[in-house]
KEDRENVO-574291 format. One record per residue: residue in one letter; x negated, y negated, z of N, C-alpha, C in turn. Coordinates in steps of 0.05 Angstrom, whole numbers, plus 32768, in hexadecimal, padded with zeros to 4 digits. Each point is the difference from the previous one (the first is absolute). Layout:
# residues N
aXYZXYZXYZ/...
# end
This chain:
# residues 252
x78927DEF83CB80037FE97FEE801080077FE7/x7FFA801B7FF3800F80057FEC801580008004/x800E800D8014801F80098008800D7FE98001/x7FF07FE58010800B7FEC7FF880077FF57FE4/x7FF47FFC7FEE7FF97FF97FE2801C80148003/x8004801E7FFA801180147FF9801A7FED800D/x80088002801780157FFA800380067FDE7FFA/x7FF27FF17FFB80047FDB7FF38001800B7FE7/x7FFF800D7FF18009800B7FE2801780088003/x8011800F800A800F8019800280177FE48011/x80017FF1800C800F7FED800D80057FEF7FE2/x7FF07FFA7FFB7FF67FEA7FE5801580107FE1/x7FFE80108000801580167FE980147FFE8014/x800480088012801E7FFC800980117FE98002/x7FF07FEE800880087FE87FFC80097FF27FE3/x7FF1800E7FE180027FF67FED801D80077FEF/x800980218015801680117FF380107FF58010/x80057FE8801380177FFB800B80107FEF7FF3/x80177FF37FF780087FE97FFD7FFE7FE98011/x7FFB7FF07FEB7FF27FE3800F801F7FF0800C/x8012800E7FF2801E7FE980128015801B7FF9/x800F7FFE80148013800F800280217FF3800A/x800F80047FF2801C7FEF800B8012801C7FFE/x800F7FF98020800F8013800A80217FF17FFF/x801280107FFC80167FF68001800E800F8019/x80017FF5801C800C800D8013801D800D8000/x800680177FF180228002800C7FFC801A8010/x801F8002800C800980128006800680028025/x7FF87FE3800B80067FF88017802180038014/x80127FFD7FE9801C800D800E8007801B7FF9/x7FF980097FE58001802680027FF180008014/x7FEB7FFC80057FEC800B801C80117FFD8015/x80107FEC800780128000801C801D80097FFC/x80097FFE7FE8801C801880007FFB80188006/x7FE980097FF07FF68021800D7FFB8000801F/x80057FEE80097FF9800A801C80137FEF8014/x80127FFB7FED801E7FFA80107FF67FE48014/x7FF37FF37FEA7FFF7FDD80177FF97FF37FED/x80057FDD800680077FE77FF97FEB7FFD7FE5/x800C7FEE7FEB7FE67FFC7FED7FEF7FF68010/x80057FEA80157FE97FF4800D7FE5801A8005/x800A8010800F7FEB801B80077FEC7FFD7FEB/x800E800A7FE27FF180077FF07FE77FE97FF0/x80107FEC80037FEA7FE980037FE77FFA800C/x800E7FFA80207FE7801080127FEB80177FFA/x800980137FF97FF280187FFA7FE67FF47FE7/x80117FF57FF27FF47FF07FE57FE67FF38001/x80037FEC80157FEE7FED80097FE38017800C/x8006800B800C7FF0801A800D7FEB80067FE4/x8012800F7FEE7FF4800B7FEB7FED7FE67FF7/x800B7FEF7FFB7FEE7FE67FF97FE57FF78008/x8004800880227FE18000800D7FF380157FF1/x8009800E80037FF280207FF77FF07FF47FE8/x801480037FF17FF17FFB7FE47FF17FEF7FF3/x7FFD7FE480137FFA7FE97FF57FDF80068010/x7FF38007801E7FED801480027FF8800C7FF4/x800B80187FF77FF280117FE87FF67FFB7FEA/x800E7FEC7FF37FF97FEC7FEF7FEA7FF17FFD/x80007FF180177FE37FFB80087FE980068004/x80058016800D7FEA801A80087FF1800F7FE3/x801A80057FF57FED800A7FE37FF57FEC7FEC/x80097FEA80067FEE7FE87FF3800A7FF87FE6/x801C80037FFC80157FEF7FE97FFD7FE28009/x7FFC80007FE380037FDE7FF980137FEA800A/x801880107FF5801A7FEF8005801980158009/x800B7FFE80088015800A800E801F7FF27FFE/x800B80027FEC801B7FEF8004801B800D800C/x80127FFA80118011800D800A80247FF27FFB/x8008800A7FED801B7FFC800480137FFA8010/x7FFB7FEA801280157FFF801E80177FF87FFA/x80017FEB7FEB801F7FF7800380047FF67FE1/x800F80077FF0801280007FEB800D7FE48004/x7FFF7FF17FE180127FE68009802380097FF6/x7FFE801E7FF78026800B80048007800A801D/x7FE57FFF800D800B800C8014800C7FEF801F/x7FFD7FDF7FF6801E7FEE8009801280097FFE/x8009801C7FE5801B7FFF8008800D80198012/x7FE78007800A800B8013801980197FEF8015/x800C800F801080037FF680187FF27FED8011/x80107FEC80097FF07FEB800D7FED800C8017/x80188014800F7FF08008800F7FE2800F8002/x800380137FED7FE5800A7FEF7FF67FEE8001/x7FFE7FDF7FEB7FEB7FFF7FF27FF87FE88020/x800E7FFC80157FFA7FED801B7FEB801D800E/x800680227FFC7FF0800880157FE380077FEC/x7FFF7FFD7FDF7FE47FFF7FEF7FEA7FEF800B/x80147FE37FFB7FF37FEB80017FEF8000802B/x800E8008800E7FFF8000801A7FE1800F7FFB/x800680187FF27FE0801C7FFD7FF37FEE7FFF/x80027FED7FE97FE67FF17FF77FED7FF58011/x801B7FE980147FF77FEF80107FE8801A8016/x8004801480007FFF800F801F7FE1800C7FEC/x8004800B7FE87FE480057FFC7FEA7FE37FF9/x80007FED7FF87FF97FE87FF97FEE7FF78018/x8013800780157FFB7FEC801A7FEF801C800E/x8005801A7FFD7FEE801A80147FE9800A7FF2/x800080017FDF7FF180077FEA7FE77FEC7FFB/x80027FEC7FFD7FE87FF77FEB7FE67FF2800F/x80098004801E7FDD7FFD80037FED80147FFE/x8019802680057FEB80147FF57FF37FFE7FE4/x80197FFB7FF07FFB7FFF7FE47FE87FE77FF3/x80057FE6800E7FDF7FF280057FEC80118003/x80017FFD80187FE6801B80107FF480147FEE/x800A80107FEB7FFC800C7FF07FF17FF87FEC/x80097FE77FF27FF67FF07FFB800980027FDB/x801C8009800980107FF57FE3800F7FE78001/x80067FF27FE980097FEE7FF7801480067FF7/x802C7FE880088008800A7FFF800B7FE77FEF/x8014800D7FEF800F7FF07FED801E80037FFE/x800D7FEF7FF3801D8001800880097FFE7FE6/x800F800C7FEB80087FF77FEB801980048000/x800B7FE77FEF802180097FFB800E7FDE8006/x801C7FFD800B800A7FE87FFC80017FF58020/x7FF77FEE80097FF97FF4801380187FEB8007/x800B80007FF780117FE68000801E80088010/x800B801C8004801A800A80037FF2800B8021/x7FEA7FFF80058002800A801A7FFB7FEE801B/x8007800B801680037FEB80197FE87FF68005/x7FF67FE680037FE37FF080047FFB800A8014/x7FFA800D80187FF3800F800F7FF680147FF2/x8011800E7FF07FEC80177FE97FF17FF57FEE/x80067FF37FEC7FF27FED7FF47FE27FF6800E/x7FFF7FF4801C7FEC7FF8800C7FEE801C800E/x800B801480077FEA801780007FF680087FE9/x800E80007FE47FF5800C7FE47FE27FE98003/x800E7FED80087FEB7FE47FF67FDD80028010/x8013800E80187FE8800380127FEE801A8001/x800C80187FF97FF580187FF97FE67FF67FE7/x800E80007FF27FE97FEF7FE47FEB7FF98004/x7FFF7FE5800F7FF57FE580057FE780108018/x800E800E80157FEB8011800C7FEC80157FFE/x800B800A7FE37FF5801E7FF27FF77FF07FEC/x80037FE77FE97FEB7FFD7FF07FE180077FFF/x7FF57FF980177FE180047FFA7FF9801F8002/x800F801180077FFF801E80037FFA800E7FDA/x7FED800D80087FF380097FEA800280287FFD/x80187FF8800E800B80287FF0801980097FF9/x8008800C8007801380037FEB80217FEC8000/x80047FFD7FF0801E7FED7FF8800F800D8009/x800E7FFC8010801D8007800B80147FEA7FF7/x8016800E7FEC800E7FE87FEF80208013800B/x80157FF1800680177FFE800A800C7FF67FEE/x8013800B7FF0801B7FFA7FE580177FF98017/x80047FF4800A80117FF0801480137FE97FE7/x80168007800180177FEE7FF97FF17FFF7FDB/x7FFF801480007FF680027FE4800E800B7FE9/x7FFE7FFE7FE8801280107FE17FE37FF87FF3/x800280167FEF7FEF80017FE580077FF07FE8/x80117FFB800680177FF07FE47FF47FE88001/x80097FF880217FFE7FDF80067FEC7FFA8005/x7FE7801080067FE17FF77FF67FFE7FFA7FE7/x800D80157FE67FF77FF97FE6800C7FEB7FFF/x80187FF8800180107FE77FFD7FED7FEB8007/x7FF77FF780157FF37FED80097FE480047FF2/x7FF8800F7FF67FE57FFB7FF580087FF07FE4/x801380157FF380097FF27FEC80097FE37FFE/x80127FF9800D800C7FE080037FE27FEC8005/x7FE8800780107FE77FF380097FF47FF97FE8/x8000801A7FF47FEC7FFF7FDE80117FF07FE8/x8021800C8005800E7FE47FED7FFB7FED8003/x80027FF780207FFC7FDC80067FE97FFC7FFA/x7FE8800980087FE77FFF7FE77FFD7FF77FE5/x800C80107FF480007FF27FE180127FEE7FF8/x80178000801880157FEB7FFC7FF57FE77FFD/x7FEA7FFE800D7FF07FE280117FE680007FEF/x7FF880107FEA7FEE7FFC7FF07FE8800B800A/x8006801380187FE0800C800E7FF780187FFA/x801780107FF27FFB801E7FF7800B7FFA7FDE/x7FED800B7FFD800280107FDC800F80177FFC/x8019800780068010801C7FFD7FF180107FF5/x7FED7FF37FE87FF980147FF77FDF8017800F/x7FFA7FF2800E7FEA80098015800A800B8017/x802180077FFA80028011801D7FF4801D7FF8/x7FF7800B80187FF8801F7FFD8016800D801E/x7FF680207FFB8005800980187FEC7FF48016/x7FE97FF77FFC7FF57FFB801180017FE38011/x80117FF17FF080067FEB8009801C80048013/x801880147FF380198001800F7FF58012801E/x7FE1800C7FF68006800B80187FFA7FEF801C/x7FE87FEF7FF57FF57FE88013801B7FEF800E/x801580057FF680167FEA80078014800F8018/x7FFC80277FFE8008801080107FF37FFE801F/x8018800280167FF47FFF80187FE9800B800D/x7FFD80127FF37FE3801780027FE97FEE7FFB/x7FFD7FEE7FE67FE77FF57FF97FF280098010/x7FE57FFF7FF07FEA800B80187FFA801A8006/x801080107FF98006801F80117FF580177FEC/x7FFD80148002800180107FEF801980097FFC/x8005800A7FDB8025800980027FF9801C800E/x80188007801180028019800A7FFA801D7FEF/x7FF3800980047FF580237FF5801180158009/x800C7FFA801780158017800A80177FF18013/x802180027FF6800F80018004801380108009/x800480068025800A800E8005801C8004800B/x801580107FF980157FF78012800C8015800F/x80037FFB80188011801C800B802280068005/x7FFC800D8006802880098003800780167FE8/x7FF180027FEC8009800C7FEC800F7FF97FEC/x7FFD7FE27FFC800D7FF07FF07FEB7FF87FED/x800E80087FE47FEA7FF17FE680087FE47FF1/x7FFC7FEE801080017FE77FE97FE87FEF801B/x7FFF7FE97FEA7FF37FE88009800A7FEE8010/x801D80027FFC800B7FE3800D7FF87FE98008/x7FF77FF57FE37FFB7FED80097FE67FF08006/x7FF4801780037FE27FFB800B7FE37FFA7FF6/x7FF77FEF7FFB7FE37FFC7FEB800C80037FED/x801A7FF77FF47FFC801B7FE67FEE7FEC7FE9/x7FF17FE780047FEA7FF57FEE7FE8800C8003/x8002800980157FE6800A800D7FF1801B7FFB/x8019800C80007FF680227FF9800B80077FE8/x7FF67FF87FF0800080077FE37FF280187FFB/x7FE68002800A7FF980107FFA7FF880148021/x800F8002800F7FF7800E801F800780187FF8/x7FEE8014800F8018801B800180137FFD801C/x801680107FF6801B7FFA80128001801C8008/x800480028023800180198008801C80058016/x800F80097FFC801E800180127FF480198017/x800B7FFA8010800280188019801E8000800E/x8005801C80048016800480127FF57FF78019/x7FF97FFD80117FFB7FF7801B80097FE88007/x800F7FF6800F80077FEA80077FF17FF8800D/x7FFD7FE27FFA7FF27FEB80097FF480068027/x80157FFF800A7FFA8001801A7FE68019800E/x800680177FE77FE8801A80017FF27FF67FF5/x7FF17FEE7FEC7FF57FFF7FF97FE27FFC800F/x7FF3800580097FF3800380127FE27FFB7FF5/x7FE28002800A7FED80017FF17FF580197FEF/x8003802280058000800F7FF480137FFD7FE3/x80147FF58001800B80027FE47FF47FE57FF1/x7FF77FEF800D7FF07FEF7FF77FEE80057FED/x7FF08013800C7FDE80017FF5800F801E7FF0/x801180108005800E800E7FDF80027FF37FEB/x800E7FE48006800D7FF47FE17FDE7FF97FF6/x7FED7FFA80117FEC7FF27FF57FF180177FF0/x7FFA800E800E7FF8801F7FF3801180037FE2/x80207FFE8005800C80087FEA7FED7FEB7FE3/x80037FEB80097FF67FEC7FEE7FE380017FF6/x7FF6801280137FDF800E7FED7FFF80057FEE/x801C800C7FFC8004801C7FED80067FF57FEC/x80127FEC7FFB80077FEC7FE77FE67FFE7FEB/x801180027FE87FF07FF17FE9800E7FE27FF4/x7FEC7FF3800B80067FE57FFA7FF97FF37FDB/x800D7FFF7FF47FFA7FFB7FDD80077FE08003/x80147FF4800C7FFE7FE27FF580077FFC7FE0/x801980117FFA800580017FDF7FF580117FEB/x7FDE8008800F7FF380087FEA800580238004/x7FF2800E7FF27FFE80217FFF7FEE8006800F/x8006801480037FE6801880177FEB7FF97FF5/x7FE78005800C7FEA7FFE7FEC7FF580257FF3/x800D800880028000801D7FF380097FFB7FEB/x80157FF9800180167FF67FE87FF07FE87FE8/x7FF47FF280107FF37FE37FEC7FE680087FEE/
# end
């Protein structure tokens, strides 16, 4: 009986040192297939792979929210062809993926601009949702046709027309209100921000969101990214000292 008690404690601390949301920024899908002398498509493919991987693991260790970077609203200006064999991934994980990801028994969300993509995608985003609402574990959130800019933009223009129309007091905006207006509402902001390829910026991404996340880059391309480097970055993120502005408490 004790051992039990011992290990529901010891799960219970591990669980408290994990981050509750984590947003990953997928790159490195065509270095992954130039290194190996084939098509960006390959490395895409390969991509999607990593995606199962990780979006399992995810689950398994018992994160909150999970957001994944699929599609960039700059990244229309790829090649048509590119962005006809992205959008194709989608269709092929959408339609092979989300009754496991039901089954699991996460809930899945779609953020970003709905309006520029083909209504057959549109109507699986609609239907993924609508099927995973009553699912009570972890958020699986998809940045699909998404910018960070053009979230703030639109929150902003919502809260102008607000006071335009006499319903908001400008002067009662908080962060807490711009953030209610962000696609996330509801969510926890992300605690760890990860991106691979070995590239350091945001592009783009939450950048309302992670104000205060720690941000962790890896050389590994996306397609390696596998579940062992997974549960590294999470480890790495143990190690963090999170202040939120303020000082160490040694220091205070």
């Amino acid at each position: 009986m004790g051992r039990g008690r011992d290990q529901d404690m010891a799960a219970q601390q591990h669980k408290e040192t994990l981050p509750r949301h984590v947003a990953i920024i997928m790159d490195g899908n065509g270095r992954w297939a130039r290194k190996r002398h084939l098509p960006r498509q390959a490395g895409h493919v390969a991509g999607v792979n990593a995606v199962r991987e990780v979006v399992r693991q995810a689950i398994e260790v018992g994160l909150e929210a999970l957001t994944l970077y699929a599609f960039s609203s700059e990244n229309w200006k790829r090649p048509a062809l590119e962005v006809g064999a992205l959008m194709g991934l989608f269709r092929l994980y959408f339609r092979n993926d989300m009754r496991e990801i039901g089954e699991l028994g996460a809930r899945v969300r779609i953020i970003g601009n709905r309006t520029r993509v083909d209504p057959d995608i549109r109507a699986m985003i609609e239907d993924a949702e609508n099927k995973t609402a009553a699912n009570t574990g972890m958020n699986l959130i998809f940045a699909f046709d998404y910018g960070g800019q053009e979230e703030i933009v639109a929150a902003v223009r919502e809260l102008a027309q607000a006071a335009k129309e006499g319903r908001l007091d400008p002067e009662t905006i908080t962060p807490e209100l711009v953030s209610s207006r962000m696609f996330t509402a509801g969510l926890p902001e992300p605690d760890l921000v990860i991106r691979t390829s070995g590239e350091r910026r945001l592009s783009n991404f939450l950048l309302w969101q992670s104000a205060y996340a720690e941000l962790l880059f890896v050389d590994t391309l996306w397609p390696d990214f596998g579940r062992a480097e997974f549960m590294d970055a999470l480890r790495q993120f143990t190690k963090r000292e999170r202040r939120f502005g303020a000082l160490p408490e040694a220091v205070a």
